[in-house]
C-alpha positions as CSV (number, residue, x, y, z in Angstrom):
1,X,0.0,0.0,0.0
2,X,1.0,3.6,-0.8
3,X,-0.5,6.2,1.5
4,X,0.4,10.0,0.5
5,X,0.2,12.5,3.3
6,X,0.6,15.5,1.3
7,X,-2.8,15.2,-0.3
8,X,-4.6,12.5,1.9
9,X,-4.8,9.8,0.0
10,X,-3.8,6.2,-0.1
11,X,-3.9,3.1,-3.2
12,X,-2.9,-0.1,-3.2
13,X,-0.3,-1.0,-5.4
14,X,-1.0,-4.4,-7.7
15,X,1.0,-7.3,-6.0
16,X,3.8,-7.6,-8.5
17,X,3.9,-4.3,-9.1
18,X,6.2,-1.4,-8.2
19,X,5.2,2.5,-7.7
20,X,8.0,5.0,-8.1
21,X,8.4,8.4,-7.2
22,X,6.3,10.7,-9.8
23,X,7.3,14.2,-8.7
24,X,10.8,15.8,-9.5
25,X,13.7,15.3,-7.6
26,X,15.5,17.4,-5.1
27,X,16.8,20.1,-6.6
28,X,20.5,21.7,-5.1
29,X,20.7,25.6,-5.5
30,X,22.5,28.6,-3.6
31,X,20.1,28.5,-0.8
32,X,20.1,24.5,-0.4
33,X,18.4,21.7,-1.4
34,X,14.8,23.0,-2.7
35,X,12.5,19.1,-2.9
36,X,8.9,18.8,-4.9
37,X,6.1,17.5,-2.3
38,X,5.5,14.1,-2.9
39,X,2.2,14.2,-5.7
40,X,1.6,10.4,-5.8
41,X,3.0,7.2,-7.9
42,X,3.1,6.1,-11.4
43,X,3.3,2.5,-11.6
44,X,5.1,0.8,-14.6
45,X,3.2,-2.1,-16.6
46,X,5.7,-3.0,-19.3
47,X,9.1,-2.3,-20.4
48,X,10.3,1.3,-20.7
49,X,10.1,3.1,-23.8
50,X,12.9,4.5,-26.1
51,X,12.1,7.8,-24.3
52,X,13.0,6.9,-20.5
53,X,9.6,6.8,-19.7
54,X,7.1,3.8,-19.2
55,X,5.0,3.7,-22.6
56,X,2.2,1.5,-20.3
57,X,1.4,3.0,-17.2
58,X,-1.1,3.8,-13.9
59,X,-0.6,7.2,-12.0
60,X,-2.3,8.4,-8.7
61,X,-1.6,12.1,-8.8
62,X,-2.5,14.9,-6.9
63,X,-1.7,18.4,-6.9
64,X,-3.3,21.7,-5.5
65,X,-5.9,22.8,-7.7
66,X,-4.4,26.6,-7.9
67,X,-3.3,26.6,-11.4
68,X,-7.5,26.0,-12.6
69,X,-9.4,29.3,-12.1
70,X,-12.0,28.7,-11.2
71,X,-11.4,25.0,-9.3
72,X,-13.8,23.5,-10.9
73,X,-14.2,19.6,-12.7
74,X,-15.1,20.5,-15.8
75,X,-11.6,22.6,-16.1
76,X,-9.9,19.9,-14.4
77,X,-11.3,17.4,-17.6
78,X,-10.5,20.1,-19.9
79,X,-7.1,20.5,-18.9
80,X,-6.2,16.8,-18.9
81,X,-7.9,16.2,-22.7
82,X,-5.5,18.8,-23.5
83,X,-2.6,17.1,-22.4
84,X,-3.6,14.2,-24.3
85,X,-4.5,15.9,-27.5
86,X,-0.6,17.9,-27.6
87,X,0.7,14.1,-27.2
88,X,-1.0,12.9,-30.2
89,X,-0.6,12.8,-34.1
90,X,-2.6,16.2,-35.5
91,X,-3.9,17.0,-32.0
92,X,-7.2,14.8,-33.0
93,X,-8.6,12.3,-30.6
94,X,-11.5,10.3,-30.0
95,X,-13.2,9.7,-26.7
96,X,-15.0,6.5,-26.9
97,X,-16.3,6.7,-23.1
98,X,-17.2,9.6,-20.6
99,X,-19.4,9.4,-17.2
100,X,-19.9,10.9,-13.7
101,X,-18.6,8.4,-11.5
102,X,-18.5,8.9,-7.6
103,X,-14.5,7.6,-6.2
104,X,-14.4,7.5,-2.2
105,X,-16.8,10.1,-1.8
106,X,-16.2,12.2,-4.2
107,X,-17.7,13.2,-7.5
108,X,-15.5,12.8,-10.3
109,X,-15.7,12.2,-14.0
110,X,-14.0,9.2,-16.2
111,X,-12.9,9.4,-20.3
112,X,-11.3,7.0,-22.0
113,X,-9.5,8.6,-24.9
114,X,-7.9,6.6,-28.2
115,X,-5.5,8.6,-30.0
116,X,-2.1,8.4,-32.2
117,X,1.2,9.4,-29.9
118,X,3.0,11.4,-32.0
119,X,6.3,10.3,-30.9
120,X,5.5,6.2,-30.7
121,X,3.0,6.4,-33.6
122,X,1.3,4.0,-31.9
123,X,-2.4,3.6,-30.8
124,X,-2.8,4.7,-27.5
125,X,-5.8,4.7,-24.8
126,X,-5.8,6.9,-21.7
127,X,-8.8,6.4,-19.3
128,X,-8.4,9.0,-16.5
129,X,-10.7,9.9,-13.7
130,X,-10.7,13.1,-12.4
131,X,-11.8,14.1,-8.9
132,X,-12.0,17.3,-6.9
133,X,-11.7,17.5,-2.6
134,X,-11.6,21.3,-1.6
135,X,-8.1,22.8,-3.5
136,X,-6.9,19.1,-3.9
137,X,-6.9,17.8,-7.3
138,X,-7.3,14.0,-7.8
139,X,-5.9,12.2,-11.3
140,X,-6.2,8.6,-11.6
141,X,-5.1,7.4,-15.4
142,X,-3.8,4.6,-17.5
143,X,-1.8,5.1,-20.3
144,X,-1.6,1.9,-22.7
145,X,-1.0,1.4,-26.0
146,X,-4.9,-0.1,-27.6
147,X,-3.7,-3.5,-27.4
148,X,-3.4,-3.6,-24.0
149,X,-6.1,-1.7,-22.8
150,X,-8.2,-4.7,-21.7
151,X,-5.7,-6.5,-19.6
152,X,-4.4,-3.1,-18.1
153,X,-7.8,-1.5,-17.9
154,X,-8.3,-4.5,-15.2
155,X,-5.1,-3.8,-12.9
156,X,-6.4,0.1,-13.4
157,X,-10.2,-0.6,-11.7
158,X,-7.7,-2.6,-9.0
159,X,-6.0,0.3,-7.9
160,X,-9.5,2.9,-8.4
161,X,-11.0,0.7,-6.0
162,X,-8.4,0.8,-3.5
163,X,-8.5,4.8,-3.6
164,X,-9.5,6.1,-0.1
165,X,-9.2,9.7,1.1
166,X,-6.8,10.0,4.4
167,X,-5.8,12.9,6.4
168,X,-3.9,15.9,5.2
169,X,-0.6,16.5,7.4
């Protein structure tokens, strides 16, 4: 189990399965070390990609909701699909899915999303889930290439139903 105390939250990583660190590193400058807060865990599925980074993935992320004016879910969606579309081939996507759904307590919304990575040129699915709690931003996604989605998108309801809201330090 991973429990972040940051944001209040806690997942259950899938047994054979490793989470790693998903915020940047310490940074050493004139005034000392300056360190990100810890935002949460991705979790590898597959080999790494020729970019450093796991092409087939699961994140928990959270972050303060500061940067969307207003905090507000439909901003939160808006923000992530754009992500997504700057990823892909001609900035064209296709959302096959989207629903309210309701994650711990809160009221969130899931898309799955097929598109064309620009770098792989491969067919990719990401189904996130976004979720709000006061000025705490909640991302939950996989990132798999198409082929994979169906075995992945199992290990990904694992670890959304093993979300839980904890205490904030």
């Amino acid at each position: 189990m991973y429990q972040n105390y940051s944001y209040g939250f806690r997942i259950v990583i899938p047994q054979g399965l490793k989470g790693f660190w998903n915020s940047a590193g310490c940074i050493e400058g004139p005034d000392g070390c300056t360190c990100m807060s810890d935002h949460g865990r991705i979790i590898p599925l597959g080999p790494e990609s020729r970019q450093g980074e796991p092409e087939r993935h699961i994140e928990a992320y959270a972050g303060y909701a500061a940067h969307i004016f207003p905090v507000n879910l439909s901003e939160a969606v808006k923000s992530h699909l754009d992500r997504i579309r700057k990823r892909s081939r001609g900035r064209k996507m296709e959302i096959r899915k989207r629903a309210s759904v309701s994650v711990a307590g809160l009221k969130g919304e899931r898309i799955v999303a097929r598109y064309l990575d620009a770098k792989s040129r491969t067919w990719m699915v990401e189904d996130f889930i976004e979720l709000l709690r006061d000025d705490v931003e909640y991302d939950l996604y996989l990132r798999t290439p198409e082929q994979y989605y169906k075995q992945d998108q199992t290990v990904f309801d694992n670890v959304i139903a093993s979300f839980a809201l904890t205490r904030r330090q």
